[in-house]
N, CA, C and O atoms as a GROMACS GRO file, in nm:
protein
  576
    1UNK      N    1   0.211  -0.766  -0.904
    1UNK     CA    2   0.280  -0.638  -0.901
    1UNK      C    3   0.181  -0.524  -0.880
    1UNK      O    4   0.204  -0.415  -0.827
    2UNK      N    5   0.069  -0.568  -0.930
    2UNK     CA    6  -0.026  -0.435  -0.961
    2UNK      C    7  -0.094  -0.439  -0.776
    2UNK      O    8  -0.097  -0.338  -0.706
    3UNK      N    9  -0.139  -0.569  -0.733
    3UNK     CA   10  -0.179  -0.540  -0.617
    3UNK      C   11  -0.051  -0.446  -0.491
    3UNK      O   12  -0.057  -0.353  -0.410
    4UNK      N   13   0.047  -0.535  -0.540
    4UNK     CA   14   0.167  -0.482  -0.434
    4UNK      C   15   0.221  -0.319  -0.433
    4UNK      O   16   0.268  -0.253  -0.341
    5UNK      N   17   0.193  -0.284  -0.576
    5UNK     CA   18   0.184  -0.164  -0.617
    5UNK      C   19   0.070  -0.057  -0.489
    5UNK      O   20   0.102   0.015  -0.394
    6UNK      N   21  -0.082  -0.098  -0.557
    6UNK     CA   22  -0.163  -0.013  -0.497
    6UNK      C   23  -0.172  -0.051  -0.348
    6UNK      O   24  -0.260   0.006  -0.283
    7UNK      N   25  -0.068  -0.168  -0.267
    7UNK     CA   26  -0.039  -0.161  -0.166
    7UNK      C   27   0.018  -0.075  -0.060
    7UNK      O   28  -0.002  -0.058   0.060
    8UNK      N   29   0.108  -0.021  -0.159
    8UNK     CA   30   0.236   0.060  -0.138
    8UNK      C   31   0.189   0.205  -0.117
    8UNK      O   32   0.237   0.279  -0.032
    9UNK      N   33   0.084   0.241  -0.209
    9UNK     CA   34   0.034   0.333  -0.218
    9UNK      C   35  -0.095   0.369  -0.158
    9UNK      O   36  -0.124   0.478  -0.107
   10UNK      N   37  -0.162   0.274  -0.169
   10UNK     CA   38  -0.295   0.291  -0.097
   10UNK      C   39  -0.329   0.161  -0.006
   10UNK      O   40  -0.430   0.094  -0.024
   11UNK      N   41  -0.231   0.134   0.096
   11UNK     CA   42  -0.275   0.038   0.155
   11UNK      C   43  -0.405   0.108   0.248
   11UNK      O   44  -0.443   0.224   0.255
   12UNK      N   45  -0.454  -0.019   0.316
   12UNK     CA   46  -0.546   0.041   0.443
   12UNK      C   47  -0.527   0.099   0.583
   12UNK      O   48  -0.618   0.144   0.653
   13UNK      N   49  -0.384   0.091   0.618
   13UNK     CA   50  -0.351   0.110   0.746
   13UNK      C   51  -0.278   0.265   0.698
   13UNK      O   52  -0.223   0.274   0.588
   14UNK      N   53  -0.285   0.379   0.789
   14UNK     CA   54  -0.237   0.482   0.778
   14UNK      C   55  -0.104   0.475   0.857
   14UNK      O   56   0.008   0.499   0.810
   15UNK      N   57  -0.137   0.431   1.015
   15UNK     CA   58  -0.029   0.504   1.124
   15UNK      C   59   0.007   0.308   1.199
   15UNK      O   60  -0.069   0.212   1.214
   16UNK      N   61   0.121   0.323   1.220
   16UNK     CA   62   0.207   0.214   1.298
   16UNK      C   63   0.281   0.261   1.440
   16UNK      O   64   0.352   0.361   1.448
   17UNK      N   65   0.243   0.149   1.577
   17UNK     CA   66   0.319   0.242   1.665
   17UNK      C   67   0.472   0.146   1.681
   17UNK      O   68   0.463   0.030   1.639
   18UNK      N   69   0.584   0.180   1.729
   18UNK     CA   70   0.674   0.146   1.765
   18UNK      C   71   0.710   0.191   1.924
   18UNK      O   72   0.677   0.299   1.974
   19UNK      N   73   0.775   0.096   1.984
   19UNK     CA   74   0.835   0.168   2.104
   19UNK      C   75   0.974   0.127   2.145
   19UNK      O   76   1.009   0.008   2.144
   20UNK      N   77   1.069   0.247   2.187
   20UNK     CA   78   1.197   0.257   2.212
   20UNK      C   79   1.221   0.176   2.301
   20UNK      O   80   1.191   0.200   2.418
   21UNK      N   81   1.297   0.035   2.250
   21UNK     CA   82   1.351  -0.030   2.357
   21UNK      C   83   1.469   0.033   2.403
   21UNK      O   84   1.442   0.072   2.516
   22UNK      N   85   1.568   0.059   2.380
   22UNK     CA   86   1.701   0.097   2.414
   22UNK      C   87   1.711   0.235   2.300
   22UNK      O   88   1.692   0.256   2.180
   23UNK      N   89   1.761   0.319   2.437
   23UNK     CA   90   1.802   0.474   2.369
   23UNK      C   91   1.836   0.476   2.244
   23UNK      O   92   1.829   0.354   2.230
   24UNK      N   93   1.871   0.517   2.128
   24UNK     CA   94   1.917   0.533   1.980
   24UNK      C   95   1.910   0.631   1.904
   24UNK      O   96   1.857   0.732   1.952
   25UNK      N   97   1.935   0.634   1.832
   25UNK     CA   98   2.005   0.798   1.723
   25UNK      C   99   1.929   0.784   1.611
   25UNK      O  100   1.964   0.684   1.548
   26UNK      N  101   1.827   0.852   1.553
   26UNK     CA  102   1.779   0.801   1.451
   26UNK      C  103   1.811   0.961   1.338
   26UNK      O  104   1.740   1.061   1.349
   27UNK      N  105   1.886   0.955   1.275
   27UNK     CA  106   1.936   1.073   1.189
   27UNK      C  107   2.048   1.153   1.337
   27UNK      O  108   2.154   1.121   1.391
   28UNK      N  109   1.927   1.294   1.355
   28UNK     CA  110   2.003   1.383   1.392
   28UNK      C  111   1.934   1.405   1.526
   28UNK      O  112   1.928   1.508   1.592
   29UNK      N  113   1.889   1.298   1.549
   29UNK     CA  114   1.765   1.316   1.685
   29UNK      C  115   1.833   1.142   1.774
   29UNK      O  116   1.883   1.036   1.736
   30UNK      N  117   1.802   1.193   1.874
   30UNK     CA  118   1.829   1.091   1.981
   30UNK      C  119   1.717   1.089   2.029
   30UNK      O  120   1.651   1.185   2.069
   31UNK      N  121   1.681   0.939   2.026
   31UNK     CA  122   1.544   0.879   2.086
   31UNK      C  123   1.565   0.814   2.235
   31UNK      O  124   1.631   0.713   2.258
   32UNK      N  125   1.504   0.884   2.320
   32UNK     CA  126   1.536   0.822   2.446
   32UNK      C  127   1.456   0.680   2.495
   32UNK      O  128   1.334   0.672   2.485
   33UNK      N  129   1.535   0.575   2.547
   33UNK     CA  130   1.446   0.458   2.555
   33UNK      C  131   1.308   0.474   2.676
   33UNK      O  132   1.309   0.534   2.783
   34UNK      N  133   1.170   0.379   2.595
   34UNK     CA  134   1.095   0.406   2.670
   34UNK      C  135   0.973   0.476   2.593
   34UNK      O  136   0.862   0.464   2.644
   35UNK      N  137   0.983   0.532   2.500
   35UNK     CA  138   0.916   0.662   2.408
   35UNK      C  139   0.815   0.535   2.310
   35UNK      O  140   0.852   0.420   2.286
   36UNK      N  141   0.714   0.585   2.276
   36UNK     CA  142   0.593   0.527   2.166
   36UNK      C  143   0.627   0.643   2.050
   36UNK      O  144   0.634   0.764   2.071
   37UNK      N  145   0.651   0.561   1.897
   37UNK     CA  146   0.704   0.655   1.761
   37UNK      C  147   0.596   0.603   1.717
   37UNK      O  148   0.577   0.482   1.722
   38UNK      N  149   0.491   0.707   1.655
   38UNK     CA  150   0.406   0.657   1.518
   38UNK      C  151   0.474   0.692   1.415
   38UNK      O  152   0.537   0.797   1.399
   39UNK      N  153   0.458   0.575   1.320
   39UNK     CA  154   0.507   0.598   1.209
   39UNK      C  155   0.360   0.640   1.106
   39UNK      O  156   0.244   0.607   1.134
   40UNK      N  157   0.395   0.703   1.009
   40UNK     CA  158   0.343   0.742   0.951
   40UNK      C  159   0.343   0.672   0.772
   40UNK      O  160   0.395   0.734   0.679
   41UNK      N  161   0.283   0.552   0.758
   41UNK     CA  162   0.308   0.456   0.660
   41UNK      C  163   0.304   0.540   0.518
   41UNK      O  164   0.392   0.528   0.434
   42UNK      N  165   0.182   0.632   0.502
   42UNK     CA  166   0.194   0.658   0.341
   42UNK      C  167   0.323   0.745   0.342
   42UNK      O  168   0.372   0.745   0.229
   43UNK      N  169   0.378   0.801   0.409
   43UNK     CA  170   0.525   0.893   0.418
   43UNK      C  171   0.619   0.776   0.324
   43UNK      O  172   0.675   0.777   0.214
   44UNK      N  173   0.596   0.660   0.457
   44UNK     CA  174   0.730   0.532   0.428
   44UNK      C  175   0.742   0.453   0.284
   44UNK      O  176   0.833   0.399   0.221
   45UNK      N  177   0.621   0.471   0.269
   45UNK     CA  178   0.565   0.400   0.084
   45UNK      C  179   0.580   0.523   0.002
   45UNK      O  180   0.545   0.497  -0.113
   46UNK      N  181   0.620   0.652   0.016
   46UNK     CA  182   0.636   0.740  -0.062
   46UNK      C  183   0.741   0.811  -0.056
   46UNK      O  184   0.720   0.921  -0.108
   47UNK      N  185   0.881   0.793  -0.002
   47UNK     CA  186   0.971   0.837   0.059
   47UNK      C  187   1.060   0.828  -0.084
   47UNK      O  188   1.075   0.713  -0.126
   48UNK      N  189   1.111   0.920  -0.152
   48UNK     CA  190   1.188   0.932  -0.260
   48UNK      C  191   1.331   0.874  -0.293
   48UNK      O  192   1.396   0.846  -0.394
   49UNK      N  193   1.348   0.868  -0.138
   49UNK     CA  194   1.535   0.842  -0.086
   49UNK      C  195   1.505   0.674  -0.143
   49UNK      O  196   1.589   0.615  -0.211
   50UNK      N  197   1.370   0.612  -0.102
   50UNK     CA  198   1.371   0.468  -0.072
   50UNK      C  199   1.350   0.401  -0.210
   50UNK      O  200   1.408   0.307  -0.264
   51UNK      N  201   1.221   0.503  -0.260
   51UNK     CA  202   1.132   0.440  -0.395
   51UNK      C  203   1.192   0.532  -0.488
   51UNK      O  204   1.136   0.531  -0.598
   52UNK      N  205   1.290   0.611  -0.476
   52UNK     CA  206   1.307   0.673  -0.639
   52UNK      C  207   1.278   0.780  -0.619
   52UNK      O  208   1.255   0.835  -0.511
   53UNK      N  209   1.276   0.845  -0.784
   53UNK     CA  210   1.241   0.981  -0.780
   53UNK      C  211   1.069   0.960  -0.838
   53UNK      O  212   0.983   1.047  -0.821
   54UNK      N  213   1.055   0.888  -0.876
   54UNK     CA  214   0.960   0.806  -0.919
   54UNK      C  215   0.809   0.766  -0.800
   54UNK      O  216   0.704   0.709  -0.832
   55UNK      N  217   0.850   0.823  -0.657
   55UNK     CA  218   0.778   0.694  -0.562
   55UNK      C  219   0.654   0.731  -0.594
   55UNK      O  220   0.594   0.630  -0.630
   56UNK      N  221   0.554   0.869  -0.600
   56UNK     CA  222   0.471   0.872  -0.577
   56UNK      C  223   0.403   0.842  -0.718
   56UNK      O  224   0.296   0.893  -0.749
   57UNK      N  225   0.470   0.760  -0.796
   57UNK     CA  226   0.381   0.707  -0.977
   57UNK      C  227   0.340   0.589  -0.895
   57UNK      O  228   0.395   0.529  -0.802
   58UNK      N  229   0.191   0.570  -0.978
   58UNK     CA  230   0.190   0.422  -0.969
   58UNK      C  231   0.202   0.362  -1.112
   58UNK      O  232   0.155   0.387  -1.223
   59UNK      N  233   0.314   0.241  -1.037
   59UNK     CA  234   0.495   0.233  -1.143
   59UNK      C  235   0.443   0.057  -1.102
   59UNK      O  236   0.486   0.028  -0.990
   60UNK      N  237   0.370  -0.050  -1.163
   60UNK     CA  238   0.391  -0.198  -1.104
   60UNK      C  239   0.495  -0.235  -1.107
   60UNK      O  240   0.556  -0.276  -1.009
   61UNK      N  241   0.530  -0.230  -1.203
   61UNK     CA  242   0.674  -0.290  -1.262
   61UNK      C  243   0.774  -0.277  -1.144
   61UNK      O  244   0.856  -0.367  -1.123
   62UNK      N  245   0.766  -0.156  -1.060
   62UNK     CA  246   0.860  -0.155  -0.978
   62UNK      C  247   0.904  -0.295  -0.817
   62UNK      O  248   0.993  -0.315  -0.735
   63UNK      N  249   0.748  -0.361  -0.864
   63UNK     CA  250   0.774  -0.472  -0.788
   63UNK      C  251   0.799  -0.643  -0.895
   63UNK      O  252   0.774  -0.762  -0.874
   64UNK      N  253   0.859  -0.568  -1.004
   64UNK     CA  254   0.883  -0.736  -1.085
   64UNK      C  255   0.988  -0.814  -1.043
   64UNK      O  256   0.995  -0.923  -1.100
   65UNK      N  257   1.107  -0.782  -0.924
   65UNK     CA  258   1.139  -0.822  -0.867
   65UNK      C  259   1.158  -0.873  -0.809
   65UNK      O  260   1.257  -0.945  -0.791
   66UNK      N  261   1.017  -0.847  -0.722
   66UNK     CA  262   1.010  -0.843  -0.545
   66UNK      C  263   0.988  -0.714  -0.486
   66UNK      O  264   1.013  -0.601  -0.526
   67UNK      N  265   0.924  -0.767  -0.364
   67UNK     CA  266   0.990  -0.626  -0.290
   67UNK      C  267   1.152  -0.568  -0.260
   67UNK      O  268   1.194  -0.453  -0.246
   68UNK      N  269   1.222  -0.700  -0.257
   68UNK     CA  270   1.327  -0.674  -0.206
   68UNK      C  271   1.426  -0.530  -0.342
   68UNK      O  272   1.500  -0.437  -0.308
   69UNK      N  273   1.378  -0.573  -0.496
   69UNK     CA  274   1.419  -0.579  -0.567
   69UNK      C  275   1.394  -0.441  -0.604
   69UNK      O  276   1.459  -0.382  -0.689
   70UNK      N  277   1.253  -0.368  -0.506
   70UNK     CA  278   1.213  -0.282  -0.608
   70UNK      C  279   1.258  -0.135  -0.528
   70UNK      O  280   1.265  -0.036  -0.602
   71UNK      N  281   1.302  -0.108  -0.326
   71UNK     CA  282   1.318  -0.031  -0.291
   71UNK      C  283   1.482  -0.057  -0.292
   71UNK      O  284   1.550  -0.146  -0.343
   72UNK      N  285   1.523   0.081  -0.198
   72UNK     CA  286   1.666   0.072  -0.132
   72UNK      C  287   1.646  -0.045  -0.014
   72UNK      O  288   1.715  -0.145   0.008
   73UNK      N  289   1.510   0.010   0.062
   73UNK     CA  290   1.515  -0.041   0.220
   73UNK      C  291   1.399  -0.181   0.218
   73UNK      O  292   1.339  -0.170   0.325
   74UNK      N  293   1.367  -0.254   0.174
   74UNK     CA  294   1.279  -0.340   0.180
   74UNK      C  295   1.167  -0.338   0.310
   74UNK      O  296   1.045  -0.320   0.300
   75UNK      N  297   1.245  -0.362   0.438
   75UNK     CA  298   1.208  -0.347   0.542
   75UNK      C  299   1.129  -0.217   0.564
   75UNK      O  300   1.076  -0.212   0.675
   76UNK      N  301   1.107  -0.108   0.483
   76UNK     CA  302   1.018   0.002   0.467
   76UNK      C  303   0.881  -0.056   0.432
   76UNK      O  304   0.786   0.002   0.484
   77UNK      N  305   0.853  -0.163   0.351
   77UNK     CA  306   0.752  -0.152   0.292
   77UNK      C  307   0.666  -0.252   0.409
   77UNK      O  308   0.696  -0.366   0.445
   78UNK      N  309   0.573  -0.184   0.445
   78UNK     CA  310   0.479  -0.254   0.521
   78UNK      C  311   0.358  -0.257   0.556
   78UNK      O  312   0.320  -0.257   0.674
   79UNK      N  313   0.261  -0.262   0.422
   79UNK     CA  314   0.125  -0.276   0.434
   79UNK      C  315   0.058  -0.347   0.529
   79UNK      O  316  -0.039  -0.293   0.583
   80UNK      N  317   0.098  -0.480   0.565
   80UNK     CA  318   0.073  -0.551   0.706
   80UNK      C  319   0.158  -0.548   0.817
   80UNK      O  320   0.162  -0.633   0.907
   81UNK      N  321   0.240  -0.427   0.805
   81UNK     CA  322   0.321  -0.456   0.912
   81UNK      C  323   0.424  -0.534   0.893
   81UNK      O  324   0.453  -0.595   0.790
   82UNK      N  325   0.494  -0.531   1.023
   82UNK     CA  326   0.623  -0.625   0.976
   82UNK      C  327   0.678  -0.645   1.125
   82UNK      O  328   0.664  -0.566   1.219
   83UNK      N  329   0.773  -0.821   1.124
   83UNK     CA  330   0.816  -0.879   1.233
   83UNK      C  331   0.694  -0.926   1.288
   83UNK      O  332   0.597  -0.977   1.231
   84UNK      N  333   0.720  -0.894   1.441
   84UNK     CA  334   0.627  -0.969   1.523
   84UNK      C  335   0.525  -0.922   1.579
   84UNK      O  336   0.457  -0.964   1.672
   85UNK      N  337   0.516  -0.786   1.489
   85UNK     CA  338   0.330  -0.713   1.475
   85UNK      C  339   0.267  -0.749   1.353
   85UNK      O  340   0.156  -0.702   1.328
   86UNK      N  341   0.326  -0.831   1.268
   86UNK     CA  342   0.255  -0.813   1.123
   86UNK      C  343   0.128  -0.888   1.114
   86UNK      O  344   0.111  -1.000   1.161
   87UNK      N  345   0.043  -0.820   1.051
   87UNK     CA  346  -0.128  -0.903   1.053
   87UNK      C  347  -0.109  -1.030   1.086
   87UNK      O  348   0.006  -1.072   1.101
   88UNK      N  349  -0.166  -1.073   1.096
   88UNK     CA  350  -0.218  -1.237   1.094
   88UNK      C  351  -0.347  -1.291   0.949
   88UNK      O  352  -0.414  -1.387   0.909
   89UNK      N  353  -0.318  -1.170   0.924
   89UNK     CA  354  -0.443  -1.215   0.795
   89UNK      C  355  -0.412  -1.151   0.687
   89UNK      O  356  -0.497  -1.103   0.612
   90UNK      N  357  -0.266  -1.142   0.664
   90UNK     CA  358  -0.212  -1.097   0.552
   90UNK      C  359  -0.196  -1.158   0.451
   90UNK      O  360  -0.187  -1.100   0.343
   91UNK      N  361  -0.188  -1.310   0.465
   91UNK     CA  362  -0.210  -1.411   0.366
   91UNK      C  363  -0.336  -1.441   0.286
   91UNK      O  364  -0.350  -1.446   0.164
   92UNK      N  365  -0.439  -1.465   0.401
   92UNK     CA  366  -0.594  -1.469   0.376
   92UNK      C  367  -0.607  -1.337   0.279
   92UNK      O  368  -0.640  -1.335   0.160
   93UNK      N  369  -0.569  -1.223   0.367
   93UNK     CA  370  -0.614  -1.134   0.249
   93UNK      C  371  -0.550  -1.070   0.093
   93UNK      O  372  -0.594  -0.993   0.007
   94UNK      N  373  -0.478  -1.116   0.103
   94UNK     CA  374  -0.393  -1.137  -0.019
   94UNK      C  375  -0.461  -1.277  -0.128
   94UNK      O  376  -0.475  -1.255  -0.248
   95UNK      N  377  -0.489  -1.378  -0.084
   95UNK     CA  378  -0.594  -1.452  -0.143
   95UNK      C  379  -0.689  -1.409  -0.188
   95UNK      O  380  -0.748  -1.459  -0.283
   96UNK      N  381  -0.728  -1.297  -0.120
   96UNK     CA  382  -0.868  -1.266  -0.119
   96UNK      C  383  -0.895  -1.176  -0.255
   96UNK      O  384  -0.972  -1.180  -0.351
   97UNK      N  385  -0.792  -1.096  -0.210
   97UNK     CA  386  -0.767  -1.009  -0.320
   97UNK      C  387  -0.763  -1.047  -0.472
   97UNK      O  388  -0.844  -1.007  -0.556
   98UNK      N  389  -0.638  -1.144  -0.500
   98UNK     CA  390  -0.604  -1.167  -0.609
   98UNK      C  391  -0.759  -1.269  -0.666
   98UNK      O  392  -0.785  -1.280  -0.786
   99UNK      N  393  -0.834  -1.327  -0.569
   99UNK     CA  394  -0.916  -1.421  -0.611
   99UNK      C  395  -1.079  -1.277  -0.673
   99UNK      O  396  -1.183  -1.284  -0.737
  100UNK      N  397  -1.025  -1.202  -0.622
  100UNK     CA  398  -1.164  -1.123  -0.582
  100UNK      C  399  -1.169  -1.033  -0.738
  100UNK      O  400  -1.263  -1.007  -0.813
  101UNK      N  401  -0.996  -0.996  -0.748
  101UNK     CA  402  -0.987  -1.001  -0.897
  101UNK      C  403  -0.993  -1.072  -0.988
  101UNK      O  404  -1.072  -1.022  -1.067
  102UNK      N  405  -0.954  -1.164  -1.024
  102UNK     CA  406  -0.976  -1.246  -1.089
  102UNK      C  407  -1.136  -1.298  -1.173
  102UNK      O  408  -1.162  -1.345  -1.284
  103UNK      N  409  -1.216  -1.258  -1.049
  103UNK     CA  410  -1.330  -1.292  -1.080
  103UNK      C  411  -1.435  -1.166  -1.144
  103UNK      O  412  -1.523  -1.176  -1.229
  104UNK      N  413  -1.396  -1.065  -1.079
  104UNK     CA  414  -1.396  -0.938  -1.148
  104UNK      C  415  -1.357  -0.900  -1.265
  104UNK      O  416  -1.438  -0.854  -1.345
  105UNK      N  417  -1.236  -0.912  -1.292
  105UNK     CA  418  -1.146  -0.889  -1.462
  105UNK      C  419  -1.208  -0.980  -1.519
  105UNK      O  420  -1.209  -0.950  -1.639
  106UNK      N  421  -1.263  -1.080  -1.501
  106UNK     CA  422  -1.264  -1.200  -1.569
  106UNK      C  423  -1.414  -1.162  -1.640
  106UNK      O  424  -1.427  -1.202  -1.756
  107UNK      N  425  -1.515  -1.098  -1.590
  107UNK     CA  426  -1.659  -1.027  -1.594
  107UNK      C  427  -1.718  -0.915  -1.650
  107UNK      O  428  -1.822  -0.909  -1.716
  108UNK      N  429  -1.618  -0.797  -1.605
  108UNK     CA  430  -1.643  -0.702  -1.622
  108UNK      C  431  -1.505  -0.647  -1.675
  108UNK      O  432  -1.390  -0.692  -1.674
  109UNK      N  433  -1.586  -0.476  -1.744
  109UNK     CA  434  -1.421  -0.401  -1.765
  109UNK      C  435  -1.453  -0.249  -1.695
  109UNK      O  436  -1.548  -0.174  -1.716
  110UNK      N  437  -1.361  -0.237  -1.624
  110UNK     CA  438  -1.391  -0.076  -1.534
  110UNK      C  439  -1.295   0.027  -1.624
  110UNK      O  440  -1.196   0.016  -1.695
  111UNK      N  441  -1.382   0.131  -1.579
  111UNK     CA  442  -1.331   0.287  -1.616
  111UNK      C  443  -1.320   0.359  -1.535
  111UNK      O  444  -1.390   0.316  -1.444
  112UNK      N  445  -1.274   0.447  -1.505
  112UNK     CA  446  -1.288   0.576  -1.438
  112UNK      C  447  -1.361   0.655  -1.465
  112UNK      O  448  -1.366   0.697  -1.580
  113UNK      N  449  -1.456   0.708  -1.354
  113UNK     CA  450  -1.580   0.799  -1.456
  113UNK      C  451  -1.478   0.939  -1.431
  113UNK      O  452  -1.384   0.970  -1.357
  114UNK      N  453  -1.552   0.996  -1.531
  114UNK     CA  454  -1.473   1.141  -1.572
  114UNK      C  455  -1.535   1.210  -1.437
  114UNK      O  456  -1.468   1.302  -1.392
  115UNK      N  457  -1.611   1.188  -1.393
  115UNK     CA  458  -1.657   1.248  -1.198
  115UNK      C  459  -1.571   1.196  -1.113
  115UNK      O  460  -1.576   1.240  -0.998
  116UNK      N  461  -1.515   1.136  -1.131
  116UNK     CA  462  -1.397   1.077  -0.971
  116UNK      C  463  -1.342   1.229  -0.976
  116UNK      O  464  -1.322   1.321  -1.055
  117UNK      N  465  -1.329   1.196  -0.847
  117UNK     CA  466  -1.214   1.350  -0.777
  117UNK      C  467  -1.176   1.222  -0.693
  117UNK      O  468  -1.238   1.142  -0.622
  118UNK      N  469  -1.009   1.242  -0.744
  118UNK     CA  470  -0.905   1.171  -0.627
  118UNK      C  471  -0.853   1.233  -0.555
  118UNK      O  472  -0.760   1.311  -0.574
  119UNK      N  473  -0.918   1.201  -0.441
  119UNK     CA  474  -0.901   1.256  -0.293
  119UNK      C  475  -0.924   1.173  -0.151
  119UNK      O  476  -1.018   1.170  -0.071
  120UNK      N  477  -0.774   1.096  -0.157
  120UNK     CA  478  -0.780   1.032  -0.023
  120UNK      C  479  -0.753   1.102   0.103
  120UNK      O  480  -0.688   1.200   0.140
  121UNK      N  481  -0.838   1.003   0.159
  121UNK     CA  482  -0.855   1.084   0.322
  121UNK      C  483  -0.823   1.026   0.461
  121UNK      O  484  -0.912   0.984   0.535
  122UNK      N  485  -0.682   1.027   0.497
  122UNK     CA  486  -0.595   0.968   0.624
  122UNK      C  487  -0.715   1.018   0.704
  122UNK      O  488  -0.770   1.128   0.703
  123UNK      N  489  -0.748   0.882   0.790
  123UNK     CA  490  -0.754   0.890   0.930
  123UNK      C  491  -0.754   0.786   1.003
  123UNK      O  492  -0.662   0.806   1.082
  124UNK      N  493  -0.801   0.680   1.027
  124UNK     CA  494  -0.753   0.582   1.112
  124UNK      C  495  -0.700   0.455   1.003
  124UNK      O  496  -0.593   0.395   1.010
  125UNK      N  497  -0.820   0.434   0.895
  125UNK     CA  498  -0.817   0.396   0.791
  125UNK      C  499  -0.786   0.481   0.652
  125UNK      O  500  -0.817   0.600   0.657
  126UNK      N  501  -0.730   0.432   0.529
  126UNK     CA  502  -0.718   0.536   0.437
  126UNK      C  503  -0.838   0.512   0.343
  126UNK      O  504  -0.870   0.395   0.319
  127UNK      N  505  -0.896   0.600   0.295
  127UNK     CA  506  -1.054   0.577   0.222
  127UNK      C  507  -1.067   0.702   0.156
  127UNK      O  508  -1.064   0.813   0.210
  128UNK      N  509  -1.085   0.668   0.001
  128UNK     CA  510  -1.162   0.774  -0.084
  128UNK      C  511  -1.261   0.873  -0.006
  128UNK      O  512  -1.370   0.834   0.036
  129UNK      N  513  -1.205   1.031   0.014
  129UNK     CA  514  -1.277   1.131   0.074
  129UNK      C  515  -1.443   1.095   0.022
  129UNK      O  516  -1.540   1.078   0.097
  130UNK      N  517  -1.441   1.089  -0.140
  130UNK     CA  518  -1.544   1.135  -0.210
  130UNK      C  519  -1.623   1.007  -0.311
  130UNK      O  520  -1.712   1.020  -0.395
  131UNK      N  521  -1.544   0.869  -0.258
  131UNK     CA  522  -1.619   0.765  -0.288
  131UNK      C  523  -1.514   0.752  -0.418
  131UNK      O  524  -1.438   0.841  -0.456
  132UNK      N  525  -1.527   0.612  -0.481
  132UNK     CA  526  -1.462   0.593  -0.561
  132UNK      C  527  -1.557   0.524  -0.694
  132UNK      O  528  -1.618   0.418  -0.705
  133UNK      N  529  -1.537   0.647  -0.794
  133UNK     CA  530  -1.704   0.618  -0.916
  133UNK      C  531  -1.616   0.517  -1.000
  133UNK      O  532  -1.493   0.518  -1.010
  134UNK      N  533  -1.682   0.453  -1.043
  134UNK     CA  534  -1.606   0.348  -1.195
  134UNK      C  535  -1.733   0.360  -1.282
  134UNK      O  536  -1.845   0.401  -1.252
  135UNK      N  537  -1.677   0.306  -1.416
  135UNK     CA  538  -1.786   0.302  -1.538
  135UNK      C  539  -1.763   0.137  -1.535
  135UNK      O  540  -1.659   0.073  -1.551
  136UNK      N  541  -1.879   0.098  -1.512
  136UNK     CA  542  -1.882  -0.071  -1.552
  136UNK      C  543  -1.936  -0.166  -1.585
  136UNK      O  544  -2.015  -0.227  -1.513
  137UNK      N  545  -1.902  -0.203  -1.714
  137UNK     CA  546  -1.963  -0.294  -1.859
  137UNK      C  547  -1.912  -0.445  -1.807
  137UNK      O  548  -1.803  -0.486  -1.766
  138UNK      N  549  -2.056  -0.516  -1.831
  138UNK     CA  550  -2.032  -0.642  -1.872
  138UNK      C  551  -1.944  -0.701  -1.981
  138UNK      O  552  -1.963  -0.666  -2.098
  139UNK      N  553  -1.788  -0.843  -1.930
  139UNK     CA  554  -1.754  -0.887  -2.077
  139UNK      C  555  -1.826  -0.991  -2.159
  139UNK      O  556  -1.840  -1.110  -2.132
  140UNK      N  557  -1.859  -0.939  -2.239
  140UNK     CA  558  -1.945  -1.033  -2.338
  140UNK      C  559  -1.821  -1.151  -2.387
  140UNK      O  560  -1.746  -1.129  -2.482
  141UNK      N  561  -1.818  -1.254  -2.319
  141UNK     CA  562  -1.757  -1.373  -2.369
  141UNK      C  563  -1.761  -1.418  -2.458
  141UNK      O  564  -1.871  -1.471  -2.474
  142UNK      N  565  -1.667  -1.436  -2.575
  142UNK     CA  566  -1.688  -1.537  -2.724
  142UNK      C  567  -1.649  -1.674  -2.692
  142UNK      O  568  -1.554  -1.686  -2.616
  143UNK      N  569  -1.716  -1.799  -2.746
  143UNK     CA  570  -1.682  -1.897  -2.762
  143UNK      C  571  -1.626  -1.916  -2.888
  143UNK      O  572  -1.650  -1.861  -2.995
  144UNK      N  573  -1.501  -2.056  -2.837
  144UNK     CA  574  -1.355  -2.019  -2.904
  144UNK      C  575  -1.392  -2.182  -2.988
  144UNK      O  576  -1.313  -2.229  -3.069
   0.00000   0.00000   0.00000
């Protein structure tokens, strides 16, 4: 939940392109076929209508569900993309992740240093403007 969470919120991909196969109405705008739409992902992971009034908390719980379980639109949420653009290494890295934690939590315990300034910075990739500080102690293991 917690990864799918800071997925939602801080995935790595900023912008997605789409293109208009056949003319369509999207609200109050008519999209003529033929046209390239960037989408704009942290909008779609933060969209209030979808995630609540709640979207922009980071809320895990909101994926104890599922994804399906936790928006209106499921099909919104798309850190790797989705259909027949979606990564190819969305699995791998989802392994990667949970393994990468695991071995981490399992070692150490992080803090936030009282110097972080949170300030992410859209541009091709999404990345801490100002670096991201932690405080971090070795866990001294007891034998049981």
């Amino acid at each position: 939940m917690v990864i799918q969470e800071s997925l939602r919120l801080y995935g790595p991909a900023v912008t997605t392109a789409r293109g208009v196969l056949a003319e369509m109405k999207l609200g109050e705008h008519v999209l003529p076929k033929g046209i390239n739409m960037w989408l704009y992902i942290p909008a779609l992971h933060r969209d209030p209508d979808n995630w609540g009034p709640d979207a922009r908390e980071f809320k895990p719980e909101r994926f104890a569900g599922g994804v399906s379980a936790a928006c209106k639109y499921p099909q919104a949420y798309i850190p790797f993309g989705l259909g027949s653009r979606i990564c190819l290494g969305q699995n791998f890295a989802l392994l990667e992740i949970k393994e990468a934690l695991c071995l981490l939590l399992s070692n150490f315990s992080f803090a936030v240093s009282p110097n972080y300034h949170h300030c992410p910075q859209y541009s091709f990739l999404l990345m801490p403007k100002y670096g991201v500080r932690l405080l971090v102690s070795k866990v001294h293991k007891t034998s049981a």
